[in-house]
ZADO-1210 file (C-alpha; in nm, 4 decimals, padded with zeros to 6 digits):
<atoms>
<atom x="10.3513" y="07.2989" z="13.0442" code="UNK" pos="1"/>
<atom x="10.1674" y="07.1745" z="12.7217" code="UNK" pos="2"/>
<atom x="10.2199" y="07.3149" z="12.3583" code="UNK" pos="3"/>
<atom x="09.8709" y="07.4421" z="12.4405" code="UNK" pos="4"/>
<atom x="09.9433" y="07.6512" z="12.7118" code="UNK" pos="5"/>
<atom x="10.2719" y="07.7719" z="12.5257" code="UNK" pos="6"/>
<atom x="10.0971" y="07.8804" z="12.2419" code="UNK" pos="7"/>
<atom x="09.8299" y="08.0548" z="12.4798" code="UNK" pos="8"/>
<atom x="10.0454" y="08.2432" z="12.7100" code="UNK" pos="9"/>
<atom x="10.2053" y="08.4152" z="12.4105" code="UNK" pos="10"/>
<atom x="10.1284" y="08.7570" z="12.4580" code="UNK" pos="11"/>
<atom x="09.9001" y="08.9405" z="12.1895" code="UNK" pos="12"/>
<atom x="10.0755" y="09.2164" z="11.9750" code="UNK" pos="13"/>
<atom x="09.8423" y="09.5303" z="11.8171" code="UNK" pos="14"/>
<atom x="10.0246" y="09.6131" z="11.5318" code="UNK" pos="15"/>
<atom x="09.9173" y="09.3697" z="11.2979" code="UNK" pos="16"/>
<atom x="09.5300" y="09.5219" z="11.3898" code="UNK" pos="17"/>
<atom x="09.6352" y="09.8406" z="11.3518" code="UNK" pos="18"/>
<atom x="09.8309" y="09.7823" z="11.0142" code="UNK" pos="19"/>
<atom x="09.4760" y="09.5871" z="10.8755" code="UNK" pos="20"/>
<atom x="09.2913" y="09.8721" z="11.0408" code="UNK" pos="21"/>
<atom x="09.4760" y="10.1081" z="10.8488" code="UNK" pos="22"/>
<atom x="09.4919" y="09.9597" z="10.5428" code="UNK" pos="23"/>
<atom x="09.0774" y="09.9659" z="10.5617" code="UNK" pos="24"/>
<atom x="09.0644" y="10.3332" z="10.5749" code="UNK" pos="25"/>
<atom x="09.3248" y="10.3309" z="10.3040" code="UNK" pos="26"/>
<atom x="09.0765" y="10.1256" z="10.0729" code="UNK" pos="27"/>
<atom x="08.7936" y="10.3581" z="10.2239" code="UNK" pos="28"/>
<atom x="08.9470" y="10.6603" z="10.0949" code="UNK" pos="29"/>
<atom x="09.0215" y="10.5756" z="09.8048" code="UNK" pos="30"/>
<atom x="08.6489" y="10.4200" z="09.7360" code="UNK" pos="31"/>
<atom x="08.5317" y="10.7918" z="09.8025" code="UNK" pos="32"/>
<atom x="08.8274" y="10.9822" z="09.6183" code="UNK" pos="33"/>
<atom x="08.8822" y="10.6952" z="09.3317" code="UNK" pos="34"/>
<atom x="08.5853" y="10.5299" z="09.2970" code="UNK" pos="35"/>
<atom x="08.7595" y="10.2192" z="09.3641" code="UNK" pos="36"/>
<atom x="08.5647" y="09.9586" z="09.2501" code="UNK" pos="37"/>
<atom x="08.4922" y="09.5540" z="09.3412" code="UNK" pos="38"/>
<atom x="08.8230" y="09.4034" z="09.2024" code="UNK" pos="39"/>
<atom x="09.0143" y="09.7208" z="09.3668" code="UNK" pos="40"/>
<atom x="08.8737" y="09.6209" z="09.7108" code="UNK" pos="41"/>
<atom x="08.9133" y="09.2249" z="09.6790" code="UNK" pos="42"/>
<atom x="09.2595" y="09.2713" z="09.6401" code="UNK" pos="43"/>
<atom x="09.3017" y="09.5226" z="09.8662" code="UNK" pos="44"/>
<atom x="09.1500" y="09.3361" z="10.1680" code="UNK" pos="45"/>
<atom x="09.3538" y="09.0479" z="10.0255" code="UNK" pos="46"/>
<atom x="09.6803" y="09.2002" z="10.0535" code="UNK" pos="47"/>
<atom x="09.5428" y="09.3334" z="10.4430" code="UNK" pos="48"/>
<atom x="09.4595" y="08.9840" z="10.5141" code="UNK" pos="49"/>
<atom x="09.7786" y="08.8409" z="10.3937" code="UNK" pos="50"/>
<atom x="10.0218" y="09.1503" z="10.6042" code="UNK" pos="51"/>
<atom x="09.8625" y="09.0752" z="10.8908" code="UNK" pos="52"/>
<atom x="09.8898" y="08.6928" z="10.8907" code="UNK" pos="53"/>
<atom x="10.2942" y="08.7319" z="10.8087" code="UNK" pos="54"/>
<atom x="10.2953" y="09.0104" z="11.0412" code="UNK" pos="55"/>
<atom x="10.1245" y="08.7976" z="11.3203" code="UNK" pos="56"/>
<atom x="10.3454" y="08.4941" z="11.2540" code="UNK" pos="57"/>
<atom x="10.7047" y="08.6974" z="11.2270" code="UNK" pos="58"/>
<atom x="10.6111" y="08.8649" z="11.6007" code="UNK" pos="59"/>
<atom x="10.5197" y="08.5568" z="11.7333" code="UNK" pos="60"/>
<atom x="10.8617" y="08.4281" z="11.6328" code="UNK" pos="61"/>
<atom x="10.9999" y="08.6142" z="11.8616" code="UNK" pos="62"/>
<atom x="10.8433" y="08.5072" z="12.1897" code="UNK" pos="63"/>
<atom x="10.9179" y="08.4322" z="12.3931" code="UNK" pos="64"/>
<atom x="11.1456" y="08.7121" z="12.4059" code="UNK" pos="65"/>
<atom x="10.9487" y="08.9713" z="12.1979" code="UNK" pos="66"/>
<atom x="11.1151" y="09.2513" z="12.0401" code="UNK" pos="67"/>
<atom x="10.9474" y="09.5576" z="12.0296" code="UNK" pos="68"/>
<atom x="10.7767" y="09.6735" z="11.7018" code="UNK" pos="69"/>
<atom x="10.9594" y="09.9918" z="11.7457" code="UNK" pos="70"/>
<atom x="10.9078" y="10.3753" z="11.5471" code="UNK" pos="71"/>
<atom x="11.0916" y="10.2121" z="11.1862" code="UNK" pos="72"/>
<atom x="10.8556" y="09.9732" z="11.1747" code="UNK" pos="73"/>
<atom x="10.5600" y="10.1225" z="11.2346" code="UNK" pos="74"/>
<atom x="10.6975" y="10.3736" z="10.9306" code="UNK" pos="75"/>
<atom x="10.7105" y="10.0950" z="10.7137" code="UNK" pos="76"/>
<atom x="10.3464" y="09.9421" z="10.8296" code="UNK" pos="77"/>
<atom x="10.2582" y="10.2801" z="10.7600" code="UNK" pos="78"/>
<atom x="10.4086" y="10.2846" z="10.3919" code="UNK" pos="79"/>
<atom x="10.2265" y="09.8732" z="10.3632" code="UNK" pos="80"/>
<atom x="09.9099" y="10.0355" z="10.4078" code="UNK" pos="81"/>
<atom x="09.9905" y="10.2682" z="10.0768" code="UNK" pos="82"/>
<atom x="10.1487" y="09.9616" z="09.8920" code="UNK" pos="83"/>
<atom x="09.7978" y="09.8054" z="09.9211" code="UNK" pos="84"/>
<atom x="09.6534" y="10.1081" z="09.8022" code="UNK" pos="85"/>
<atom x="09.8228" y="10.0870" z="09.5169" code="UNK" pos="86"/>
<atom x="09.7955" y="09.7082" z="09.4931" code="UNK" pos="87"/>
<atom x="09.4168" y="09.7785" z="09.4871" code="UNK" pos="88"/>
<atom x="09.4141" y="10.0174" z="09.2257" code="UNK" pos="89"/>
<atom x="09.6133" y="09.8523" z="09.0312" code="UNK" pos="90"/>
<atom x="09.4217" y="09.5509" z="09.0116" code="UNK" pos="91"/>
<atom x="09.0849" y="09.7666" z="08.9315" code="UNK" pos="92"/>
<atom x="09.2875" y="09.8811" z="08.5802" code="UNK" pos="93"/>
<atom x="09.1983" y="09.5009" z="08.5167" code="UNK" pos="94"/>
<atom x="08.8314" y="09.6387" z="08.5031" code="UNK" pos="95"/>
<atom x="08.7973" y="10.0106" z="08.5277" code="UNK" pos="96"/>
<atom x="09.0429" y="10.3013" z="08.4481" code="UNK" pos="97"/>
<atom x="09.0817" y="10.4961" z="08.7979" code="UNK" pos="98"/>
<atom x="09.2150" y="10.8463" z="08.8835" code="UNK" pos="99"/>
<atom x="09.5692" y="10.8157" z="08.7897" code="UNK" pos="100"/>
<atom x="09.6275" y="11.1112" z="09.0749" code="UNK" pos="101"/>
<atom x="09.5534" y="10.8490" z="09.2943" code="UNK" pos="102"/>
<atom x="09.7956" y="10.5862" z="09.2328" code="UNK" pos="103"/>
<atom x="10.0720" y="10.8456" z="09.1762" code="UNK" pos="104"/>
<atom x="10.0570" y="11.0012" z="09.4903" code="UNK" pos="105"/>
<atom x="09.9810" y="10.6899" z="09.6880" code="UNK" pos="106"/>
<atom x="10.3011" y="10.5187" z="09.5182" code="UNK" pos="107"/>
<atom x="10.5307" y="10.8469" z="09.4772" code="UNK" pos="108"/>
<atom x="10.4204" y="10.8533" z="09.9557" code="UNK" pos="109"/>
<atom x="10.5396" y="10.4990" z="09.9421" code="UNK" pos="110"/>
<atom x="10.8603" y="10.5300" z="09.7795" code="UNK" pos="111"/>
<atom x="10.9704" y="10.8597" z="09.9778" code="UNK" pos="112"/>
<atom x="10.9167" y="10.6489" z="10.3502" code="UNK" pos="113"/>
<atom x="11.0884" y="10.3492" z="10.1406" code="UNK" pos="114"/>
<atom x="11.4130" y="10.6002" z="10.2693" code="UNK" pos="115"/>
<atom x="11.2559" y="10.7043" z="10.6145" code="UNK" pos="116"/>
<atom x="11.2219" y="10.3864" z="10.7850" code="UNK" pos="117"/>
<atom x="11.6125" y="10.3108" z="10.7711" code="UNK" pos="118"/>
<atom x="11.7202" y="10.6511" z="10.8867" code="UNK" pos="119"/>
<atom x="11.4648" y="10.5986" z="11.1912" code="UNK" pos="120"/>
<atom x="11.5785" y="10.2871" z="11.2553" code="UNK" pos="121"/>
<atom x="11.9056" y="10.3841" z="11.2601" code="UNK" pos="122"/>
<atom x="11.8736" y="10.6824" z="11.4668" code="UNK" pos="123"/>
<atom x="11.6949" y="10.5298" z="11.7103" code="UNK" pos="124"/>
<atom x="11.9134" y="10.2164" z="11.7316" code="UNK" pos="125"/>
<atom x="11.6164" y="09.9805" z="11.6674" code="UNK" pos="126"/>
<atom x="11.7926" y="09.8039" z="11.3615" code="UNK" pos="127"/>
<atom x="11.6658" y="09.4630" z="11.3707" code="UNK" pos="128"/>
<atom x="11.6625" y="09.1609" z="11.1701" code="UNK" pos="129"/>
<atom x="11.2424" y="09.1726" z="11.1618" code="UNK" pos="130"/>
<atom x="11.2798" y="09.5698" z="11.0462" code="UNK" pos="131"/>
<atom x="11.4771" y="09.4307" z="10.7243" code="UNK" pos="132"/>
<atom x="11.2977" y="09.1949" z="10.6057" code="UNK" pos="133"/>
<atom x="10.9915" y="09.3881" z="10.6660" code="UNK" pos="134"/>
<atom x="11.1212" y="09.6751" z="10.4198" code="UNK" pos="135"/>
<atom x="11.2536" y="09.4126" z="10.1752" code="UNK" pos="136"/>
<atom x="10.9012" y="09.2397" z="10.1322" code="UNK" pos="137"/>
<atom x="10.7170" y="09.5553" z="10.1182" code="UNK" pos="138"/>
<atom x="10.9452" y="09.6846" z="09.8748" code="UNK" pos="139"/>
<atom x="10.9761" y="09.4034" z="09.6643" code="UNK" pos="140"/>
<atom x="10.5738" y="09.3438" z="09.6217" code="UNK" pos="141"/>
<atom x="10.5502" y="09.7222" z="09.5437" code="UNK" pos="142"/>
<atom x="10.8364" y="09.7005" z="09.2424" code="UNK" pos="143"/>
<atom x="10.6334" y="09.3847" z="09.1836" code="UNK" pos="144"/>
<atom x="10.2811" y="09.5701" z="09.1577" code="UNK" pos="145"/>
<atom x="10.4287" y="09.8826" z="08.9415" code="UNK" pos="146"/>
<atom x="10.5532" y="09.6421" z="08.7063" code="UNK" pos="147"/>
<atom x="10.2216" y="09.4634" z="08.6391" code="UNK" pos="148"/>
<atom x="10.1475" y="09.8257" z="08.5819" code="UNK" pos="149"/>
<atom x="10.3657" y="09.9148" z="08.3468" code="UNK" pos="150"/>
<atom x="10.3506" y="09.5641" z="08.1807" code="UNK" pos="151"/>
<atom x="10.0353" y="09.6579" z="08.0858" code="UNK" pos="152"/>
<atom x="10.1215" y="09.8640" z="07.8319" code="UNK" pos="153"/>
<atom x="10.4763" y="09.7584" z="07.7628" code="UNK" pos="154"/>
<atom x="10.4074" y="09.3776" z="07.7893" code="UNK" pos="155"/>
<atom x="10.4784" y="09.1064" z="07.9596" code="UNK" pos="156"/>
<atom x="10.8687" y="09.1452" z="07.9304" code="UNK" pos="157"/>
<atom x="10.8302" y="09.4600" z="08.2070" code="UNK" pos="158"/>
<atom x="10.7490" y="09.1932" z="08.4736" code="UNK" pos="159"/>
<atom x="11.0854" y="09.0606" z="08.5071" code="UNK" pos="160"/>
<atom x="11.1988" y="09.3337" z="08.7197" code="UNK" pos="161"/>
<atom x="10.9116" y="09.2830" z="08.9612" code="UNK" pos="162"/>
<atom x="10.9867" y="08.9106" z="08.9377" code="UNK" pos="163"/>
<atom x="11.3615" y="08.8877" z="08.9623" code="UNK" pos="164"/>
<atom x="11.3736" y="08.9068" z="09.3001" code="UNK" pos="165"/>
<atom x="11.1343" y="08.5907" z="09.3758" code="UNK" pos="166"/>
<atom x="11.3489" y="08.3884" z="09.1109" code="UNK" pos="167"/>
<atom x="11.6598" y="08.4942" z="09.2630" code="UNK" pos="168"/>
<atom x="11.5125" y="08.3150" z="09.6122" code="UNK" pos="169"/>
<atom x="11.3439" y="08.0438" z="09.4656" code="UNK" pos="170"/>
<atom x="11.6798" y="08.0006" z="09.3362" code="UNK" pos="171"/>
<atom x="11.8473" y="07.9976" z="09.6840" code="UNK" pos="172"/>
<atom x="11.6402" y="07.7229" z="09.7970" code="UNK" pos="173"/>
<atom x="11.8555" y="07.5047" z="09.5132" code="UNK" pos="174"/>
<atom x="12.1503" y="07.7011" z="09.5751" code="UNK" pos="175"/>
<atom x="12.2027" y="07.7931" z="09.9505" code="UNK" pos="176"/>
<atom x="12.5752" y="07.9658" z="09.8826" code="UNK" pos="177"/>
<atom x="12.3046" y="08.2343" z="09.7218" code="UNK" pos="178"/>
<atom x="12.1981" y="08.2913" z="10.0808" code="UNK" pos="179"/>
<atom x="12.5441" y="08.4482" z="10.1859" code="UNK" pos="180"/>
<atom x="12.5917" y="08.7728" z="10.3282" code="UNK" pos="181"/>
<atom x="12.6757" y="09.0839" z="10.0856" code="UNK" pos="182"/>
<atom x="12.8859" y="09.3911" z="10.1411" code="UNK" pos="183"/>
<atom x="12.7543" y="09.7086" z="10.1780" code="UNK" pos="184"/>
<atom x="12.6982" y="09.9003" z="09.7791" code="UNK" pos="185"/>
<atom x="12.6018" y="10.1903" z="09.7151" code="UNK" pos="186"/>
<atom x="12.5309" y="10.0786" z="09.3514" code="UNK" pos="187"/>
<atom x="12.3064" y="09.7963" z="09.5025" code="UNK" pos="188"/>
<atom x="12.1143" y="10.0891" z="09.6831" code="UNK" pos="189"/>
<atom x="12.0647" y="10.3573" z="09.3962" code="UNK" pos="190"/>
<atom x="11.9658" y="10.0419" z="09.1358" code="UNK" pos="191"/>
<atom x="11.6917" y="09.9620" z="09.4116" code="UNK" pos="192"/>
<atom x="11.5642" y="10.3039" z="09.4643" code="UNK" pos="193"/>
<atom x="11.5770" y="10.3094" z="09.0668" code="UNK" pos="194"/>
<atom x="11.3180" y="10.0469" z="09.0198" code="UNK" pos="195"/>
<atom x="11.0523" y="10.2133" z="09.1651" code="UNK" pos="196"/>
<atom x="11.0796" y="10.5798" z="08.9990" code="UNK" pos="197"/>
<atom x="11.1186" y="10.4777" z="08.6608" code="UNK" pos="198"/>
<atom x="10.8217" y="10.2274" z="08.6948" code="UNK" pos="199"/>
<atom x="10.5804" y="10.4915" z="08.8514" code="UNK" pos="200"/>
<atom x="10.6905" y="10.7442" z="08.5856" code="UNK" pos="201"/>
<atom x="10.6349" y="10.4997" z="08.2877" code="UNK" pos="202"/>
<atom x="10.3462" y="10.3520" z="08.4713" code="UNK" pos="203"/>
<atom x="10.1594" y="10.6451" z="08.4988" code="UNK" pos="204"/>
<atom x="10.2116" y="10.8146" z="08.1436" code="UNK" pos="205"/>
<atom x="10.4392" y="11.1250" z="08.2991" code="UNK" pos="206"/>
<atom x="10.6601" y="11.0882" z="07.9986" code="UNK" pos="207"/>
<atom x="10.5924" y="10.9829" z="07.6843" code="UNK" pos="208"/>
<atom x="10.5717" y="10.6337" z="07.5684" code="UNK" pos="209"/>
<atom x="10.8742" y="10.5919" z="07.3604" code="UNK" pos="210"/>
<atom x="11.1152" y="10.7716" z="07.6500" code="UNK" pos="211"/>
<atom x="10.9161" y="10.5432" z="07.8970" code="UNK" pos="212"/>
<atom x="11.0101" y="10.2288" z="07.7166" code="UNK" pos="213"/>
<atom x="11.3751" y="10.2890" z="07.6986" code="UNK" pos="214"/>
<atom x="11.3927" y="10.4166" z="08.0679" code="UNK" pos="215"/>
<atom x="11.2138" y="10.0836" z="08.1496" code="UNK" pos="216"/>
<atom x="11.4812" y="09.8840" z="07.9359" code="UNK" pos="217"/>
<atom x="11.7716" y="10.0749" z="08.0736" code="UNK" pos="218"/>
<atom x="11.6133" y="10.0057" z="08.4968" code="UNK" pos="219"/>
<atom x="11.5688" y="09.6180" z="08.3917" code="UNK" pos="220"/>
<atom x="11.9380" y="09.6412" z="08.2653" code="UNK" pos="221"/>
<atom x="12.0547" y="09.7936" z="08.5942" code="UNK" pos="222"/>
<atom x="11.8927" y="09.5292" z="08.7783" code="UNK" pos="223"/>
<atom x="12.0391" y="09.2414" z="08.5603" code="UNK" pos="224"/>
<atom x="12.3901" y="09.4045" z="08.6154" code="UNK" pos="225"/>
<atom x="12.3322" y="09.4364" z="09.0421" code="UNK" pos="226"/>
<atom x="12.1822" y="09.0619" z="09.0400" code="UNK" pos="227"/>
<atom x="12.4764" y="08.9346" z="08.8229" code="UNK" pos="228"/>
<atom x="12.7231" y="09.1258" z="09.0286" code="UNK" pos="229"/>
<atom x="12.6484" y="09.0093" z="09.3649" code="UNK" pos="230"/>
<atom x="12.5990" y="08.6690" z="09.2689" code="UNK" pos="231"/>
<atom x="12.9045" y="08.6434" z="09.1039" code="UNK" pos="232"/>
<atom x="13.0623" y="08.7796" z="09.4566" code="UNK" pos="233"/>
<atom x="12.8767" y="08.4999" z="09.6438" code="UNK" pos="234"/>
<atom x="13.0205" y="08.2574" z="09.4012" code="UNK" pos="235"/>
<atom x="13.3448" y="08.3414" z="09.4885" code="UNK" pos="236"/>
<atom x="13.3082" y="08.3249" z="09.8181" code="UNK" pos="237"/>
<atom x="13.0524" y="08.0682" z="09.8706" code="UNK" pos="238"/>
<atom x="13.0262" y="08.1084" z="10.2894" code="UNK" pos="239"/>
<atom x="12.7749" y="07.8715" z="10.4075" code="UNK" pos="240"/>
<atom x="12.5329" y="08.1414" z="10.5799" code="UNK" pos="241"/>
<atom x="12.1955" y="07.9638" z="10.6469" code="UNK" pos="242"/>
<atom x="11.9596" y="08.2196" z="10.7522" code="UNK" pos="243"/>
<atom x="12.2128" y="08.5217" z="10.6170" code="UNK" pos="244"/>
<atom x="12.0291" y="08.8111" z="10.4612" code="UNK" pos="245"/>
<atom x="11.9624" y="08.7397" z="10.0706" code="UNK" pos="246"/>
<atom x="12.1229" y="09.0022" z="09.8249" code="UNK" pos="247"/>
<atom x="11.7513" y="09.1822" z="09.8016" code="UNK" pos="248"/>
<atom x="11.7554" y="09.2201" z="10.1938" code="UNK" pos="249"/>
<atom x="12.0863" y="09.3631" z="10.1873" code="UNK" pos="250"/>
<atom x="11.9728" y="09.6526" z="09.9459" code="UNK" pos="251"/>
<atom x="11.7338" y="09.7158" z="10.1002" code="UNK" pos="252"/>
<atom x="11.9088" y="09.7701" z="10.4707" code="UNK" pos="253"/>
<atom x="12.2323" y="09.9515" z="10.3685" code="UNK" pos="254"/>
</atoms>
């Protein structure tokens, strides 16, 4: 059999449709609520373009023994869809000033299922490697998104906690002992979920600017301490562990 008819009999998987599908109505929605405008929509069918390409190419991975999508992921394809939304109307502030309603309860949605996919996955026993990394990515670009937001008004220095993450694996490609596995931490986990709640509640003016900048300071300080932490750990132990979960996947799975 040729690569040709490998790549052929590969059997087709929905979700990625329905997650671009989705993320269309999303956009939609938010054209007749928001009044999202030009910029809001380029990026939004960007970011559905982009999801469904990595989606496509991480289930076709998998054949040809395909694991099924299963109920977690289809939470977090469900919470993607919102993390474009708010991708979108983020990138109209570039232009216009939209609804802040909008973006709050689109990112306030995202960050509550951030905690719903792992408890379904776990109570369902569909844990998977795919599942993590999923969450990870999705929550990653959405601390990435809210802290263009927020740098907006703050400056540029609010960016680094959207960006640590990609420097810490840009890093890993120099430094593969960064790709070893981490112990479970509850710390790790409440600094993570921190990101996100501080950044939507500066972002979107709920408090007022000079509490907003110190909360800010004091989340970017918490992430400094979890990065340092773990990497000093992986350091120590430097276990060759090529393909091992990074320290942002395991946050994001405990």
């Amino acid at each position: 059999m040729s690569v040709g008819d490998i790549s052929s009999a590969r059997p087709l998987r929905h979700e990625p449709a329905v997650g671009a599908a989705g993320q269309i109505l999303v956009l939609v929605l938010l054209g007749a609520v928001a009044g999202l405008g030009l910029v809001g929509w380029l990026a939004g069918l960007a970011f559905a373009v982009a999801t469904w390409a990595v989606l496509v190419r991480a289930l076709a991975r998998s054949w040809p023994a395909p694991a099924p999508f299963g109920p977690a992921n289809a939470v977090t394809l469900a919470r993607t869809t919102l993390v474009g939304g708010v991708t979108a109307l983020v990138a109209d502030l570039f232009v216009s000033r939209p609804p802040a309603l909008a973006l709050v309860v689109l990112t306030a949605v995202a960050l509550a299922l951030d905690a719903a996919d792992g408890q379904v996955a776990r109570r369902t026993g569909t844990v998977s490697q795919l599942g993590a990394r999923f969450d990870m990515e999705v929550d990653a670009f959405l601390i990435l998104v809210l802290s263009v937001l927020v740098a907006m008004s703050m400056g540029p220095w609010a960016l680094a906690i959207g960006a640590m993450r990609y420097v810490f694996v840009a890093a890993a490609r120099v430094l593969p002992w960064l790709n070893g596995p981490l112990p479970p931490s509850m710390a790790r986990k409440t600094v993570a979920a921190l990101q996100g709640v501080v950044l939507l509640v500066a972002g979107a003016g709920i408090i007022p600017p000079g509490p907003a900048r110190a909360a800010v300071a004091v989340a970017l300080a918490t992430l400094v301490w979890s990065f340092a932490r773990d990497i000093r750990w992986l350091w120590r132990v430097r276990v060759p562990a090529p393909g091992a979960m990074s320290p942002q996947a395991a946050r994001e799975s405990v």
